[in-house]
C-alpha positions as CSV (number, residue, x, y, z in Angstrom):
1,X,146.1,118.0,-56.1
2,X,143.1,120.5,-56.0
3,X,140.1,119.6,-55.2
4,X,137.3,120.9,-56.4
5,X,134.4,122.8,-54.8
6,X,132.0,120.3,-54.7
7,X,134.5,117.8,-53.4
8,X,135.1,120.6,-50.9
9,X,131.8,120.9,-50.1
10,X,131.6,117.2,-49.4
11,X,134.9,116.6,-47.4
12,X,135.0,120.1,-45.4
13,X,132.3,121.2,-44.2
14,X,130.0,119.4,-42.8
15,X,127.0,121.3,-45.0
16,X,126.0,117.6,-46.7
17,X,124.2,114.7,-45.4
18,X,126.9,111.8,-44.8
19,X,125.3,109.7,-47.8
20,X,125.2,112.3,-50.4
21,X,129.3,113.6,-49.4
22,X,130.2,109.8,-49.7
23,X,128.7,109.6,-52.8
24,X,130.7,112.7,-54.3
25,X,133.8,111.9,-52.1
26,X,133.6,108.4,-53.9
27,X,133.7,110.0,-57.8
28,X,129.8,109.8,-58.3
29,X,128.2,113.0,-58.8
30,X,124.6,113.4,-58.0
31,X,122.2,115.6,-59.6
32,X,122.6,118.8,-58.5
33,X,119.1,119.6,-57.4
34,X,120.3,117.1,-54.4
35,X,123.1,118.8,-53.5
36,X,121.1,122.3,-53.8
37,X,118.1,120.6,-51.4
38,X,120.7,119.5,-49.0
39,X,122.1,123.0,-48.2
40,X,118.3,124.6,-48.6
41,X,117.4,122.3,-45.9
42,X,120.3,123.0,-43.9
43,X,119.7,126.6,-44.0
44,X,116.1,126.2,-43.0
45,X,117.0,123.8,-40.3
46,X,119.8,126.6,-38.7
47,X,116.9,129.4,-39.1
48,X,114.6,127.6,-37.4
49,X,117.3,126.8,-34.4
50,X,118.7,130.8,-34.1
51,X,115.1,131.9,-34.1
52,X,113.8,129.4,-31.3
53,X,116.9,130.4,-29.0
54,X,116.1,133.1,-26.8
55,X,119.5,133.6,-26.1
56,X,120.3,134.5,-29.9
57,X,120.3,138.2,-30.5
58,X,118.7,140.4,-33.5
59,X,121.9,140.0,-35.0
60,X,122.1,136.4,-34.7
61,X,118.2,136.0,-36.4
62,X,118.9,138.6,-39.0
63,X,122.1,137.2,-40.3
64,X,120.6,133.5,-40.3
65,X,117.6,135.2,-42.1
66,X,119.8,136.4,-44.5
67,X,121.4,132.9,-44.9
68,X,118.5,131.1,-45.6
69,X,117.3,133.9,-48.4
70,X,121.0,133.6,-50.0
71,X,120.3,129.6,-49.6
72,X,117.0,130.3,-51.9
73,X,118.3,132.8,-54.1
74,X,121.2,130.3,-55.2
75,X,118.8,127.2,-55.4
76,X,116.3,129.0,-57.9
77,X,119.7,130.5,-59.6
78,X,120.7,127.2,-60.0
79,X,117.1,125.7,-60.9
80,X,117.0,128.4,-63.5
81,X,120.2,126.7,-65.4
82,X,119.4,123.0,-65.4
83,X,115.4,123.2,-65.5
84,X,113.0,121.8,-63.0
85,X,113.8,120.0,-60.7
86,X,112.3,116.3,-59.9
C-alpha cells in the first residue's frame, strides 16, 4: 500500500510534533496551515541550534539558512492557495 506524503511526513520523519503525526497517522487531517507551522517552526528551531554552535562551520549556517528560507518560501506558497491562515 502507498502511503502518501503527508502520511509520510507523519510516520517517517520525525519533522511533526507527536500530537499532530498521530492525528494524521490516525485518518484525521488537520488544516494545513498546522502542518505548514509545524515544519516553519522546526526550521527556525534547527537555525537557531546550527548558528549558536561554534563548532558548526559557514557551511553548516549557510545551508540551515537556506532551509529555513525554503521552509518560508513553501509556507507563503502554500498560504497563497488556501488563503489566510487562522
Amino acid at each position: 500500500m502507498r502511503m502518501s506524503v503527508i502520511d509520510q511526513l507523519a510516520y517517517n520523519t520525525g519533522l511533526l510534533p507527536d500530537d499532530l503525526a498521530t492525528t494524521i497517522l490516525a485518518g484525521d487531517m488537520p488544516p494545513i496551515e498546522e502542518i505548514v507551522m509545524a515544519l516553519v517552526t522546526g526550521a527556525m528551531d534547527a537555525q537557531a541550534v546550527v548558528v549558536a554552535d561554534p563548532q558548526s562551520t559557514w557551511n553548516d549556517k549557510r545551508m540551515a539558512r537556506m532551509a529555513l528560507a525554503v521552509a518560508f518560501l513553501s509556507a507563503m506558497a502554500v498560504v497563497g492557495k488556501t488563503g489566510e491562515p487562522t
